[in-house]
C-alpha positions in Angstrom: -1.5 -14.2 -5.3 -0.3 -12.2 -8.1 3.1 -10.9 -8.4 3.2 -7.3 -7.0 6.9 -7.1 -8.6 6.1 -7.8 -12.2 7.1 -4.9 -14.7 6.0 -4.1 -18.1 7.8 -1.4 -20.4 4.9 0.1 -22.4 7.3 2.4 -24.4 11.0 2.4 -24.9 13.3 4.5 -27.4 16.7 4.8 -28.2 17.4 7.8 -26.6 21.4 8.2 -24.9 20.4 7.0 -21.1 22.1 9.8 -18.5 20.9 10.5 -14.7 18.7 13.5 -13.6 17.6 13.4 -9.9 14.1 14.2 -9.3 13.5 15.3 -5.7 11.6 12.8 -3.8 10.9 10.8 -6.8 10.2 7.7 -4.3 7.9 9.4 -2.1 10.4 8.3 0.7 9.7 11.9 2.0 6.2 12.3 3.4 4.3 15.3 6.1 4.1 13.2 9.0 0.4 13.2 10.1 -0.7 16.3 12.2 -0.8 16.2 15.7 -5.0 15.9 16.6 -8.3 14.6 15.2 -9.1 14.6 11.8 -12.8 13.9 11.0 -14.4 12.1 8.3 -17.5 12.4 7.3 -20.0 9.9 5.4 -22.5 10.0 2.8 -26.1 7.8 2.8 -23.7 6.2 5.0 -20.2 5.1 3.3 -17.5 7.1 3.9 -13.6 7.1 3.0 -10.4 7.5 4.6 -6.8 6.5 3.2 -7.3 2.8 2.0 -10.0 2.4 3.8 -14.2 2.3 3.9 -16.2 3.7 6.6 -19.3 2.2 7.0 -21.3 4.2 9.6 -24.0 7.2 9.5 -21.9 9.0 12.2 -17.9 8.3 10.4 -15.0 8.3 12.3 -11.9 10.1 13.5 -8.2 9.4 13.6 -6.5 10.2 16.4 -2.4 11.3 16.2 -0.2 12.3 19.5 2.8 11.4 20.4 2.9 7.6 21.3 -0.6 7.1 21.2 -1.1 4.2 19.2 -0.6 0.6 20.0 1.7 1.0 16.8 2.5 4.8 16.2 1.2 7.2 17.0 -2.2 7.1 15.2 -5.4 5.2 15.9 -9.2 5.3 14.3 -12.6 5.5 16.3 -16.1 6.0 15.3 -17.9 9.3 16.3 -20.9 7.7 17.8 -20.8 4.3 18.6 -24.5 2.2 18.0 -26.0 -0.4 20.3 -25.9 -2.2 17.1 -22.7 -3.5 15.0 -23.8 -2.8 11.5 -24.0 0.7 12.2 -20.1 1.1 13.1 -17.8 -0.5 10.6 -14.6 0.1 8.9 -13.4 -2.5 5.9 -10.5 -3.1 3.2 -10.1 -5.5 0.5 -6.7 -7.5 0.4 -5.4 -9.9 -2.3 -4.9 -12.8 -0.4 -3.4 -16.1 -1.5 -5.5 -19.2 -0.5 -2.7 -21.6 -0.4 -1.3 -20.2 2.9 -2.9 -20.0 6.1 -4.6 -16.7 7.1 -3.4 -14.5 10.5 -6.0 -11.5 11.0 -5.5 -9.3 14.4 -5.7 -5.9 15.7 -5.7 -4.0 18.8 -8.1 -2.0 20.8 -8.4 0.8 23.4 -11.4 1.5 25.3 -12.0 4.6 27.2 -15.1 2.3 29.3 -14.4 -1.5 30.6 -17.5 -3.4 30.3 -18.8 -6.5 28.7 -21.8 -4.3 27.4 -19.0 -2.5 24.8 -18.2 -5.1 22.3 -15.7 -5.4 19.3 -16.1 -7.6 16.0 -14.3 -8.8 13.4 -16.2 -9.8 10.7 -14.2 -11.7 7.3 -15.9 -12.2 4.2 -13.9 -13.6 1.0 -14.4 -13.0 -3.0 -13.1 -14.0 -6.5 -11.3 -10.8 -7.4 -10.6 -7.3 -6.2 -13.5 -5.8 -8.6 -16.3 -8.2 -7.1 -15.0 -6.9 -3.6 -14.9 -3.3 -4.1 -18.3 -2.6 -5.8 -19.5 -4.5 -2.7 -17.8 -2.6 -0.6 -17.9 1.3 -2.2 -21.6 0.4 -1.4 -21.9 -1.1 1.7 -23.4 -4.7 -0.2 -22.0 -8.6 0.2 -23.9 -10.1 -3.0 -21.1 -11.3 -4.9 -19.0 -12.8 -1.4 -18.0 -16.7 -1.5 -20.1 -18.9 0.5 -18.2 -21.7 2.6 -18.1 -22.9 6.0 -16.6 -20.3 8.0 -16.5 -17.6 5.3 -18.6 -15.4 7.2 -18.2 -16.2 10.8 -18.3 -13.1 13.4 -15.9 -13.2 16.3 -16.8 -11.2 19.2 -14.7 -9.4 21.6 -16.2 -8.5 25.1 -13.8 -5.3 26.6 -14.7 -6.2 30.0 -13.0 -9.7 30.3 -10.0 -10.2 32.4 -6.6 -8.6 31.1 -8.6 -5.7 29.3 -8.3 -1.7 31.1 -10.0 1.2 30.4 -7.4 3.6 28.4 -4.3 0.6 27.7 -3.9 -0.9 24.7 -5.0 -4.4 24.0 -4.1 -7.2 21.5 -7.7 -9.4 20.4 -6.9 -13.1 20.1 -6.1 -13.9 16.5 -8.3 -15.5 14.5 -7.0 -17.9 12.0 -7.7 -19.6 9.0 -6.1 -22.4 7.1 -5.0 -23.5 3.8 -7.5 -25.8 3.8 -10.0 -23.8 5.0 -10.2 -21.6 1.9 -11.4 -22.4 -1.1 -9.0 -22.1 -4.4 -11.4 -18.9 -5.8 -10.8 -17.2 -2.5 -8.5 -14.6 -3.6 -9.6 -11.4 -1.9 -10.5 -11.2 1.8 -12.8 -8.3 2.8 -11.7 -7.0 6.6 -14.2 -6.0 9.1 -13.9 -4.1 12.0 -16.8 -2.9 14.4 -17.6 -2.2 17.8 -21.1 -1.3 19.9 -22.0 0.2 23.2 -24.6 -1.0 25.2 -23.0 0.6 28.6 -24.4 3.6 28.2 -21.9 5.1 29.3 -20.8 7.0 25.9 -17.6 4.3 25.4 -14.9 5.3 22.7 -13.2 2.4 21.4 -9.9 2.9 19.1 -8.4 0.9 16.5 -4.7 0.0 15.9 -2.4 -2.4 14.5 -4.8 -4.2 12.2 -3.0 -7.1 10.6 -3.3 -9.9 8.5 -0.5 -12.0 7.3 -0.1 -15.4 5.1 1.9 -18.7 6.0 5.5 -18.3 7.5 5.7 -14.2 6.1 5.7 -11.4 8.8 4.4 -9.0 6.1 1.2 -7.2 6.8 -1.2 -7.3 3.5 -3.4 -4.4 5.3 -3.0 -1.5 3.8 -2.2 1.8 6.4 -3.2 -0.8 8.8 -1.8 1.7 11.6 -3.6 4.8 10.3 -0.6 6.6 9.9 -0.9 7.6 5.8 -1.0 10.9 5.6 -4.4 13.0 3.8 -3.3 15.1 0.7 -5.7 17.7 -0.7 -5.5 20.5 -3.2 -2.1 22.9 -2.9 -0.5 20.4 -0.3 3.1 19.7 -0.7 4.1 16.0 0.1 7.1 16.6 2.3 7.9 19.8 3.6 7.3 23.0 1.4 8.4 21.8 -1.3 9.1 19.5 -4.7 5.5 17.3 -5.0 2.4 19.1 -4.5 -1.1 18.3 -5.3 -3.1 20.1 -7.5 -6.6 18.5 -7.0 -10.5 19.2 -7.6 -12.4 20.4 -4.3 -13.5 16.0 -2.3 -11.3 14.1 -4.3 -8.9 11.8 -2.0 -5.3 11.3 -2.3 -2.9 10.0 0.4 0.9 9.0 0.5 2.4 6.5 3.3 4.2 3.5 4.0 3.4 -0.1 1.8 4.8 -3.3 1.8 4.7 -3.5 -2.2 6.4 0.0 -2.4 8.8 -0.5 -5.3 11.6 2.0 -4.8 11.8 2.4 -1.0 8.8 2.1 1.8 6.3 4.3 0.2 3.8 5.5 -2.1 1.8 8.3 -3.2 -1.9 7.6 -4.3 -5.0 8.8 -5.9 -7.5 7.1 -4.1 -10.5 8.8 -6.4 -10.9 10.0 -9.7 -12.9 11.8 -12.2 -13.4 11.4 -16.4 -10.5 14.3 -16.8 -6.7 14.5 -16.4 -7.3 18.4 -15.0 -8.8 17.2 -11.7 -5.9 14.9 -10.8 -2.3 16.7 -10.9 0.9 15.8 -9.1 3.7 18.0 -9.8 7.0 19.0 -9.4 9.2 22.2 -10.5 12.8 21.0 -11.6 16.0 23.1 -12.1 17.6 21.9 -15.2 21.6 21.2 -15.3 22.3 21.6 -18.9 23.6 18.2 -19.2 20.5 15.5 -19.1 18.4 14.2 -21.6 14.8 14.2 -20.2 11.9 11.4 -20.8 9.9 10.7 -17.8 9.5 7.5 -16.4 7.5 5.8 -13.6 6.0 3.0 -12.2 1.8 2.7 -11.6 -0.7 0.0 -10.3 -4.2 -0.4 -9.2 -5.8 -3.3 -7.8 -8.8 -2.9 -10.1 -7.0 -2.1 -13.3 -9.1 -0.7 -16.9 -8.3 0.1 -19.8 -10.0 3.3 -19.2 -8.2 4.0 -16.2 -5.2 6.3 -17.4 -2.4 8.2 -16.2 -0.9 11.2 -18.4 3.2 12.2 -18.3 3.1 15.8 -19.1 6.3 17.8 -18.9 6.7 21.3 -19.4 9.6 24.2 -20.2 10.4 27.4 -18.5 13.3 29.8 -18.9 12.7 31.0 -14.9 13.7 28.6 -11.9 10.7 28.9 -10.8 8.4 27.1 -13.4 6.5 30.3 -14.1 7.8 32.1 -17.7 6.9 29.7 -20.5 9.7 28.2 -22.8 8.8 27.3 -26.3 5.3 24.9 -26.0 6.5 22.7 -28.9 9.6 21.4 -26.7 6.7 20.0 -24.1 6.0 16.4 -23.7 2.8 14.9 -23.2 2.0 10.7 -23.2 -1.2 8.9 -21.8 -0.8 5.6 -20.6 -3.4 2.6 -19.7 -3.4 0.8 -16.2 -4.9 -2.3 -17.6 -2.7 -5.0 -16.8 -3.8 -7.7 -14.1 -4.5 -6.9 -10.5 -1.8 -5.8 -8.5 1.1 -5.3 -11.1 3.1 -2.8 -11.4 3.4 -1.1 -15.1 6.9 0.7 -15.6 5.5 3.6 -18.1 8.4 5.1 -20.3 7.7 8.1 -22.5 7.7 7.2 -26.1 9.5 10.9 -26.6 12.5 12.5 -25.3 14.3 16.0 -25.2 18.4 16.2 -25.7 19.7 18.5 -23.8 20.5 20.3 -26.0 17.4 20.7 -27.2 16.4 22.2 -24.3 19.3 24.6 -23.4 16.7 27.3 -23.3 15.8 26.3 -20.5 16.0 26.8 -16.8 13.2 24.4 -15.6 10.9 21.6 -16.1 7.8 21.4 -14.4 6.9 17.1 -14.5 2.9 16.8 -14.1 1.5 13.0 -13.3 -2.2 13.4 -14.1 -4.5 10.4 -13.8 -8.3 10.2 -14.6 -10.9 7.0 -14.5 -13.3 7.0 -17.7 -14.3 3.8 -17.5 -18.0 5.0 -16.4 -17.9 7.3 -18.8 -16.3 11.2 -19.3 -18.0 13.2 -17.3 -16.0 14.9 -15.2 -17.6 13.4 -11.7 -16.0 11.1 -9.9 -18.1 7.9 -10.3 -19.3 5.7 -7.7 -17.0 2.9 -8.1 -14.1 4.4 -7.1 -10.6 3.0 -8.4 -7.1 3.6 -6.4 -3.7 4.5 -8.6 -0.6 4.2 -6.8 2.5 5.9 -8.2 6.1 5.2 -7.2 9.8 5.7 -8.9 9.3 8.5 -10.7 12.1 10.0 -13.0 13.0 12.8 -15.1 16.0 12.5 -17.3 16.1 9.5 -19.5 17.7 7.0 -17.5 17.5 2.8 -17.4 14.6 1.9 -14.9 15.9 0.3 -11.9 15.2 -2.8 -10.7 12.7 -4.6 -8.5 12.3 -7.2 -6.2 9.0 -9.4 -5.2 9.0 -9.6 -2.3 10.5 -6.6 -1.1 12.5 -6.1 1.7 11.5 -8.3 5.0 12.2 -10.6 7.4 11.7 -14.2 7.1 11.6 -17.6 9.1 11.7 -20.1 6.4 14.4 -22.2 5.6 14.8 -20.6 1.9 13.3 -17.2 0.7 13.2 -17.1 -3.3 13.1 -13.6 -4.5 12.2 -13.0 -7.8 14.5 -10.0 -9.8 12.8 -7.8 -12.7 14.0 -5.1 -14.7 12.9 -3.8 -18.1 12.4 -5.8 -20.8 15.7 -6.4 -22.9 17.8 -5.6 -19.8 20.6 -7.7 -17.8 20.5 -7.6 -14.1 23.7 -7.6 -12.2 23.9 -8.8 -8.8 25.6 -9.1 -5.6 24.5 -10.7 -2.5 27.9 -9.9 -0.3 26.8 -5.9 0.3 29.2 -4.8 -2.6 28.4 -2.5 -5.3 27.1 -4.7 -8.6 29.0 -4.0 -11.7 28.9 -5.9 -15.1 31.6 -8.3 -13.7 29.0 -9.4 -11.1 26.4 -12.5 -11.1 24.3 -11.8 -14.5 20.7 -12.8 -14.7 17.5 -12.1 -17.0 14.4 -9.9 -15.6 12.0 -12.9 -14.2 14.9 -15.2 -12.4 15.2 -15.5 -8.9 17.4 -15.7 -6.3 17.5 -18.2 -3.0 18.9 -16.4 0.2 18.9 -18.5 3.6 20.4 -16.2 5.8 20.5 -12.5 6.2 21.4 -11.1 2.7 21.6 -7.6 1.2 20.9 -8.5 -2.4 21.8 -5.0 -5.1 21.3 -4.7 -8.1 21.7 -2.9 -11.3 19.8 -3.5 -14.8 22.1 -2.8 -18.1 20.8 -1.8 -21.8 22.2 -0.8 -24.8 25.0 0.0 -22.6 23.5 2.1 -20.2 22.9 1.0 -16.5 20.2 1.8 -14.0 21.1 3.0 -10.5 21.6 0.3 -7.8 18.6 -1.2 -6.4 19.1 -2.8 -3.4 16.6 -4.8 -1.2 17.4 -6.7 2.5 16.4 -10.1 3.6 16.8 -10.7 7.9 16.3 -14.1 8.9 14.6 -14.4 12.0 14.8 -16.4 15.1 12.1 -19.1 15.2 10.5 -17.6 18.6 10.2 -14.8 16.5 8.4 -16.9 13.6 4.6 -16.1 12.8 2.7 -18.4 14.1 0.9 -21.0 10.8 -2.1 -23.1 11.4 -2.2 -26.8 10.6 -3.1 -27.6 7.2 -6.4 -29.0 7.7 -9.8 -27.1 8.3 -9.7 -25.7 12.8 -12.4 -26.8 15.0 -14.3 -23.9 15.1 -16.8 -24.9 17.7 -16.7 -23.5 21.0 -14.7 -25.5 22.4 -12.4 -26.7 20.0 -11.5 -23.0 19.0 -11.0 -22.2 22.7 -8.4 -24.7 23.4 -7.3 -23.9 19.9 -6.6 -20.4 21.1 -5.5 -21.5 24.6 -2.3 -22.8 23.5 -1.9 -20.1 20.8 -2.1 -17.8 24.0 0.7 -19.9 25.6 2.9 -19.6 22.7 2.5 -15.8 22.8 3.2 -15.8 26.3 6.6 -17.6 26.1 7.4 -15.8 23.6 6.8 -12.5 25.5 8.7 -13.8 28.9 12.0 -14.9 26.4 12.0 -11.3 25.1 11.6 -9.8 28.1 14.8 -11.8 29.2 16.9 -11.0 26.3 16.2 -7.5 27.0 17.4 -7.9 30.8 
């Protein structure tokens, strides 16, 4: 699996390094989704909503009320459900590392009992991100892996035992090896659908989709409990104020929770784009304090990186608080930037350019303008059919040392050892503590790329140092947890599949579940 932690500095001066905070700059701050249903609609059938694909004629709806999810308070469900599955399905593409065994579940709700309304989960597995998606976008399987298993379908009846009309259910896992994937397997595409054969107009919600890898309790599905919230054009990001989104009329953005979130737990993201940096603003109005030197920085991925996939830094100069009387144009600054590194890794892009403060004395604002646009099916300014997500996170103002980073991120873990890996600009030292203190530069050194082992709960902080400067203090926490709270991993070799060997298989999986369940329930007695 590639390393969601690894950081390249495109550009990097010799400007002095000072501290400017930029409000919200970690997207920690996000609208919590509005109470009700919010509808999507579908085109010749494909459909979007944050990180996901709809697949149906008739799209889908997510659900928000207080406590209403299995996990949350959100959940999905189709408008119209089919007799048919392939007319009701949702799906995501997820790196996926085929050394580990696989975990997939999720949970359902059903408004009608019956074993005539039916639920399926349906994984497929590809080479890379880019062969998945244009399969995907289009609702196509040509360039999938073929192996035993790779596209098995397993079917959930919603009127067997244990399963009520209106209450929440958890489907049996299903579970893949290590040795059940081949070494090329490196995305998995997620299916979920349902039918209804009852006639009797069933409405069956999704929650809680997960899928995790070997001894991790980390979920690789992205907004897996539909609670990222939808950003359109003139919405702010938290409240009424700092980010907001100035956006051409159907293009997507979101912001929510992610386990690879850099900075803190989220992330904002363009989820499409067209040939031209106007369609695609975020921005934020910033009172000056006379003192800061300003050069933007920030951190950007995709999944399906491309040279012609590009974000734009463009900061500009007022003498009003208000970002709305023009300073002199020629103090602006303006730097384009390529997301074309590998899959998955996060690109810390540092303008090239900076303002001194007194430079700027001026003036009373800044206005900071992330613009992103996808050219690499050509300029028009449409958004094309294959469409490629950018996520932002960390951004910063005044020039400043980027902070830190960890892979993985904060977690819990049941393994003996967790190695986390520490990186930091290039050039940098990292200083560490593990013992909850404040790092200085009398604390542990190490160079960007090294790692650290924790075996217990550990708080491990942070700071990176560079021409003398230092970053703010990055910190990231590690909980060990009890083995009956442990995921549970496969054996190594290939399961029984057949009916019977994957029924006992999941009889004693059941039984471990259930003990589990009964020793909580103690503990909290």
């Amino acid at each position: 699996m590639k390393n969601f932690g690894k950081t390249t500095i495109l550009a990097l001066g010799v400007a002095p390094l000072t501290a400017l905070a930029l409000e919200n700059g970690n997207f920690e701050n996000v609208n919590a989704r509005a109470d009700g249903d919010l509808n999507y609609t579908s085109v010749e059938g494909v459909g979007f909503f944050p990180s996901w694909t709809i697949l149906s004629d008739d799209g889908g709806f997510i659900r928000t009320e207080e406590g209403f999810g299995a996990n949350g308070h959100s959940a999905f469900a189709f408008n119209i459900l089919d007799t048919g599955y392939g007319a009701n399905k949702i799906e995501q593409c997820i790196p996926i590392d085929p050394s580990q065994s696989l975990l997939l579940s999720y949970s359902i709700l059903t408004t009608v009992a019956s074993d005539d309304v039916r639920t399926r989960l349906n994984p497929n597995f590809y080479p890379d991100m880019a062969a998945c998606e244009t399969n995907l976008q289009v609702d196509d399987n040509s360039n999938r892996l073929s192996f035993d298993g790779s596209n098995d379908d397993f079917n959930q009846q919603l009127g067997q035992a244990g399963i009520d009309a209106n209450e929440w259910f958890e489907i049996s896992p299903v579970v893949f090896s290590a040795d059940d994937l081949p070494d090329e397997a490196r995305v998995l595409r997620i299916s979920l659908r349902a039918r209804d054969r009852s006639e009797e107009n069933a409405q069956v919600f999704f929650d809680d989709v997960r899928v995790t890898q070997g001894e991790s309790n980390v979920n690789l599905v992205r907004n897996g409990d539909f609670s990222h919230t939808d950003l359109t054009d003139g919405d702010f990001i938290t409240g009424d104020s700092g980010w907001y989104l100035d956006r051409e009329e159907g293009l997507r953005a979101a912001a929510g929770a992610f386990s690879f979130a850099q900075a803190g737990s989220n992330l904002f993201y363009f989820e499409s784009l067209t040939g031209n940096f106007g369609t695609s603003r975020l921005d934020q109005c910033v009172e000056l304090n006379g003192e800061d030197n300003i050069r933007p920085s920030l951190r950007a991925m995709s999944l399906t990186p491309d040279e012609e996939l590009n974000i734009r830094v463009d900061v500009s100069f007022f003498t009003d608080a208000l970002c709305t009387e023009d300073a002199d144009s020629a103090l602006s600054l303006r730097e384009d930037f390529a997301i074309d590194g590998e899959s998955g890794e996060w690109l810390t892009l540092v303008s090239e350019e900076f303002r001194e403060a007194a430079a700027v004395v001026d003036a009373t604002s800044a206005r900071i303008s992330i613009r992103a646009r996808d050219r690499s099916v050509g300029e028009d300014d449409v958004s094309p059919a294959f469409a490629r997500t950018l996520y932002v996170d960390d951004v910063t103002l005044a020039s400043t040392v980027p902070a830190p980073t960890f892979n993985p991120p904060s977690q819990e873990f049941t393994a003996d050892e967790l190695v986390v890996t520490l990186d930091g600009p290039e050039g940098s030292t990292l200083y560490v503590t593990t013992d909850g203190s404040d790092p200085t530069q009398s604390s542990m050194a190490l160079l960007p790329g090294e790692t650290v082992s924790v075996t217990e709960t550990t708080t491990i902080s942070v700071i990176a140092v560079m021409d003398g400067e230092s970053s703010g203090i990055r910190s990231a926490t590690y909980t060990r947890s009890s083995a009956e709270d442990a995921p549970f991993v496969p054996p190594s070799e290939p399961l029984d599949r057949s009916a019977g060997g994957i029924g006992s298989f999941f009889a004693i999986f059941g039984l471990i579940f259930l003990i589990r369940e009964r020793l909580a329930k103690r503990r909290a007695h």
